[in-house]
C-alpha positions as CSV (number, residue, x, y, z in Angstrom):
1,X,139.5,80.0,226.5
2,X,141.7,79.3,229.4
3,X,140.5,76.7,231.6
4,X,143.2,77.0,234.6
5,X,141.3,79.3,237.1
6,X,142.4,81.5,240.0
7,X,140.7,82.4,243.0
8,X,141.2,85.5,245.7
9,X,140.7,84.3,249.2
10,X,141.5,86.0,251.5
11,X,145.2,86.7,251.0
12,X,145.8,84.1,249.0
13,X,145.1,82.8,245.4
14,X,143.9,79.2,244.7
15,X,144.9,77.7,241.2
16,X,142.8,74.9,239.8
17,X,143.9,73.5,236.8
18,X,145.9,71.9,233.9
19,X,149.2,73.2,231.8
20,X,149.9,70.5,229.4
21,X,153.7,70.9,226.7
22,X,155.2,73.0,229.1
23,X,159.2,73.9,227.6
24,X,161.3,72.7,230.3
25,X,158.3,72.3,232.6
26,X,159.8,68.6,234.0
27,X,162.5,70.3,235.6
28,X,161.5,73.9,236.6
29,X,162.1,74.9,240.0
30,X,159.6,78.2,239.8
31,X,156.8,78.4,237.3
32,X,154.9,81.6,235.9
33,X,151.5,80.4,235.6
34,X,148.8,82.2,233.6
35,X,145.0,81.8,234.8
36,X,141.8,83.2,234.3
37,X,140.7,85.5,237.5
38,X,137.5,87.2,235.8
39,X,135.3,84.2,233.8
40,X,133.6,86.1,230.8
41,X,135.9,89.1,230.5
42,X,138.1,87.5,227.6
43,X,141.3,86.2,227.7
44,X,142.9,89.9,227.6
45,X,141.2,91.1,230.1
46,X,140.7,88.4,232.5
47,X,143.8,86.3,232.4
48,X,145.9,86.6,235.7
49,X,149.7,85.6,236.1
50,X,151.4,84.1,239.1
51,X,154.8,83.1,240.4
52,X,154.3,79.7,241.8
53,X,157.1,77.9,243.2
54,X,157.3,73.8,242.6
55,X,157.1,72.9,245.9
56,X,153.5,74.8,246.7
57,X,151.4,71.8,248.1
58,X,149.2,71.4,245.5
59,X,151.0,71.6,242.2
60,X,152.0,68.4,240.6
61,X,154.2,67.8,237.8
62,X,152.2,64.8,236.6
63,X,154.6,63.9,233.5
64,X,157.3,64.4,231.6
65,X,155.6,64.0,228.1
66,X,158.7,61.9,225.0
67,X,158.8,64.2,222.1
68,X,159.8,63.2,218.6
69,X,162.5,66.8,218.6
70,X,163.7,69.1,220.3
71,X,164.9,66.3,222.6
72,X,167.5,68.6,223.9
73,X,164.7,70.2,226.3
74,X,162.2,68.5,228.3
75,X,158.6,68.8,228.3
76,X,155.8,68.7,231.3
77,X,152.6,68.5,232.1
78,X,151.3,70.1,235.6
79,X,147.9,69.9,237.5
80,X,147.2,72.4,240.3
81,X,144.9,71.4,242.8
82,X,143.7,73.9,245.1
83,X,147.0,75.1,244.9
84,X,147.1,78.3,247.2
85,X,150.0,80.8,247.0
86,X,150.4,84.1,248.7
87,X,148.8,87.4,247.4
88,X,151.7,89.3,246.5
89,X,152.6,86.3,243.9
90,X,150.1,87.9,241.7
91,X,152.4,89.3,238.8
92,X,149.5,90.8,237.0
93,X,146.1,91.0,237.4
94,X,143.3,90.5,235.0
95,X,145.9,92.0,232.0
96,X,148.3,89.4,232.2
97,X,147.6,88.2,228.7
98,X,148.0,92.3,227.3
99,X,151.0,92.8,229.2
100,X,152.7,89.4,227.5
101,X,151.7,90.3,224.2
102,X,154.9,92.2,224.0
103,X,156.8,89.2,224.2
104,X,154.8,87.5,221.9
105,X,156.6,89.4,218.8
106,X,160.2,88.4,219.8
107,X,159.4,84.7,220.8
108,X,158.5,83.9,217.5
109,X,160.9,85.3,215.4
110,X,163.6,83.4,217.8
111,X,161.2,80.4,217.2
112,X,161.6,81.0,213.6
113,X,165.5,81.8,213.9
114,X,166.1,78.6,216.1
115,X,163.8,76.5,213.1
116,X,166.4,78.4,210.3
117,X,169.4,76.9,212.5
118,X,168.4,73.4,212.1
119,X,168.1,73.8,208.2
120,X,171.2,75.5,207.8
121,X,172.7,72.8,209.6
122,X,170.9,70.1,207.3
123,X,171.9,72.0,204.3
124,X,175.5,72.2,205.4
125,X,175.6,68.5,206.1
126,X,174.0,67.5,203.1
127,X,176.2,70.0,201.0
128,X,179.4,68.3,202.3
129,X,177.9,64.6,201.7
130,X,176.8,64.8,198.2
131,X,180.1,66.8,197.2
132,X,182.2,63.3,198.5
133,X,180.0,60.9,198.5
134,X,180.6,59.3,194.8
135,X,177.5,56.7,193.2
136,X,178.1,55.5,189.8
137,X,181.5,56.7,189.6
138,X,181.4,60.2,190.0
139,X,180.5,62.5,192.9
140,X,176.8,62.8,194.1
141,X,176.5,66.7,193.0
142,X,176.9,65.9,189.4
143,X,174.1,64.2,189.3
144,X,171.5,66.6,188.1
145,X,168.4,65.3,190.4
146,X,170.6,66.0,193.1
147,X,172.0,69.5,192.3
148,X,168.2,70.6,191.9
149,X,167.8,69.2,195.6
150,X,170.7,71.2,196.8
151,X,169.3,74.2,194.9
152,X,166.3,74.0,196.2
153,X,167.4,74.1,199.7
154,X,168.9,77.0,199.2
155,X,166.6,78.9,198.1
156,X,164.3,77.9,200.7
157,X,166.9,78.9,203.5
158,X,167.3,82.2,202.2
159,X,163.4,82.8,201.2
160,X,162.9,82.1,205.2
161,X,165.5,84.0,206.0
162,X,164.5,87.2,204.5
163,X,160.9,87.2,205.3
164,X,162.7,86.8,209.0
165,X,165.2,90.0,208.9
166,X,161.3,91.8,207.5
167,X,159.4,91.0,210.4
168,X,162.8,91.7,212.9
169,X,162.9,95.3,211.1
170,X,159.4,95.6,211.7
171,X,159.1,94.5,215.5
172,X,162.5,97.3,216.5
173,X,160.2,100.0,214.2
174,X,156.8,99.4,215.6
175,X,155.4,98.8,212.0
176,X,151.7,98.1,211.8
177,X,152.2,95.1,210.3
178,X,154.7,93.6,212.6
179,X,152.1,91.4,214.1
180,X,151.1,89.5,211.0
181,X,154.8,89.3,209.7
182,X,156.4,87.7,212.8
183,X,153.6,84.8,212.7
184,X,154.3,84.8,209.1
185,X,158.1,84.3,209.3
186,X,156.9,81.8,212.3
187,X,154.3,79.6,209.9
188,X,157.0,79.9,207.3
189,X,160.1,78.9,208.5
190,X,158.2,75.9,210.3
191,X,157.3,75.0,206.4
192,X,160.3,75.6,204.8
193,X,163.1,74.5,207.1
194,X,160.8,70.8,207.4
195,X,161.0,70.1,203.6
196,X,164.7,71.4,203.6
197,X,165.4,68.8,206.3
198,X,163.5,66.2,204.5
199,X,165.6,66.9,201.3
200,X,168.7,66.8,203.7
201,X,167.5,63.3,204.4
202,X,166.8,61.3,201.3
203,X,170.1,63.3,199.7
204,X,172.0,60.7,202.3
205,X,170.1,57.8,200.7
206,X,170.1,55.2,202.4
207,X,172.6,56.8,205.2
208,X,170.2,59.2,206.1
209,X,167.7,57.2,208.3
210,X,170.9,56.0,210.1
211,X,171.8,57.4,213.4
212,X,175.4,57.5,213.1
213,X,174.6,60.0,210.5
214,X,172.5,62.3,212.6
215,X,170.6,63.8,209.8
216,X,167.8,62.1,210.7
217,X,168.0,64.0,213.8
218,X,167.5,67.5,211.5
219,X,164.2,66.1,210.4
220,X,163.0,65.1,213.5
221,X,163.9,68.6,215.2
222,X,162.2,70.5,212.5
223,X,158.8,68.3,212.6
224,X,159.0,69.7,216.3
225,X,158.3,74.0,214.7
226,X,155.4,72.7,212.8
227,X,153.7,72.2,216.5
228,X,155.3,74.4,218.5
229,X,154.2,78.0,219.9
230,X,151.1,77.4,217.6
231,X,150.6,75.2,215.2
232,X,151.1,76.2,211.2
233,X,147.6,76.6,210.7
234,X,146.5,78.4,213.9
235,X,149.4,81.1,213.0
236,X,147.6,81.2,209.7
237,X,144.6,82.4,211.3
238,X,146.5,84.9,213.4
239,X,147.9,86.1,209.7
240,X,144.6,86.6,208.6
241,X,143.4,88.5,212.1
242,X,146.2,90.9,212.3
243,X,145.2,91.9,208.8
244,X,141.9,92.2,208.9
245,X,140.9,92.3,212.7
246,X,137.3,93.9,212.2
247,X,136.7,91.1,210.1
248,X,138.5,88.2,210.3
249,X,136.1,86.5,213.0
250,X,137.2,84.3,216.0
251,X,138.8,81.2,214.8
252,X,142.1,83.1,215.8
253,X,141.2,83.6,219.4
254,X,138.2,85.7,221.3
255,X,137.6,88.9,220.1
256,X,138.8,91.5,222.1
């Protein structure tokens, strides 16, 4: 349920509410806020958007919330308080929510290509330290605990990254199951790429919780997928709904 609200008066809308982990929302200049304009109708059919610009009187960008990743990119938190815009600043009403859907798809297989950059990047720097990095007199990859490491890694990169070309071929063919195999390449790459990263870590030894290194960095970047644009479990549940959506229940969102 979405607990930002919109009200028509007269000719303008008042917003009431909270958006908390906004990408980038510290620093925005014009903000696209979604809010619910019919209470009871559902969140796809009662959800309206709006252009609101930062410096309406009555929005607030209460904080800029310290993230573990993703460091790169801020992240806010904003309160509206009878924050009134003009009508026309009504993008969509009341289908907002069925409108986005069809950049739902997209965003998370870009999520889940971003998520495969940061493990191929740990990979590539762990492949290039244990091939020159030499403990007890002879190079880190012959040392079979650490060739099973570097193995593993690999697989995992390329497991993600062909469950991420399926669901890119099923999105551009408007395949049925496109739905459940974008959240799946989502929840899986956020998986995947985190215990690749972790391998890239301890493969540094001791070296790899140390800045200078910047491996550490990996890890920390790839924690940031397991939360974001849904956690691993909720896309779980939206798996199981796009599968079986007369059964499947609610935990994945209202029915519709």
């Amino acid at each position: 349920m979405m607990h930002t609200r919109a009200e028509l008066k007269g000719d303008k809308w008042v917003i009431n509410g909270r958006k908390q982990f906004i990408t980038n929302g510290y620093d925005a200049k014009l903000y696209i806020v979604y809010a619910t304009t019919q209470p009871g109708a559902g969140i796809t059919k009662g959800t309206s958007s709006f252009l609101v610009p930062r410096d309406t009187p009555g929005l607030t960008v209460q904080r800029c919330n310290e993230t573990l990743g993703g460091r790169f990119m801020n992240n806010g938190e904003i309160v509206f308080e009878d924050c009134a815009v003009p009508k026309d600043h009504c993008l969509v009403e009341n289908v907002a929510m069925s409108r986005a859907g069809v950049y739902f798809r997209p965003g998370k297989i870009i999520v889940a290509a971003k998520n495969l950059g940061v493990g191929m990047a740990a990979f590539e720097r762990a492949a290039d330290y244990v091939q020159n990095y030499v403990q007890g007199g002879r190079i880190l990859l012959k040392h079979q605990a650490v060739a099973i490491r570097l193995a593993d890694m690999a697989t995992r990169l390329s497991a993600v990254r062909a469950l991420l070309n399926e669901a890119i071929r099923a999105v551009n063919a408007g395949a049925h199951d496109a739905e459940a195999l974008c959240n799946m390449a989502k929840m899986f790459a956020s998986v995947e790429i985190f215990e690749v990263t972790k391998h890239a870590v301890e493969l540094h030894g001791g070296n790899g919780i140390m800045l200078d290194f910047g491996v550490e960095k990996l890890l920390r970047d790839a924690s940031l997928f397991m939360h974001r644009d849904a956690t691993v479990d909720i896309s779980r549940f939206k798996i199981v709904k796009s599968m079986f959506p007369q059964t499947a229940g609610v935990y994945a969102g209202p029915e519709k």
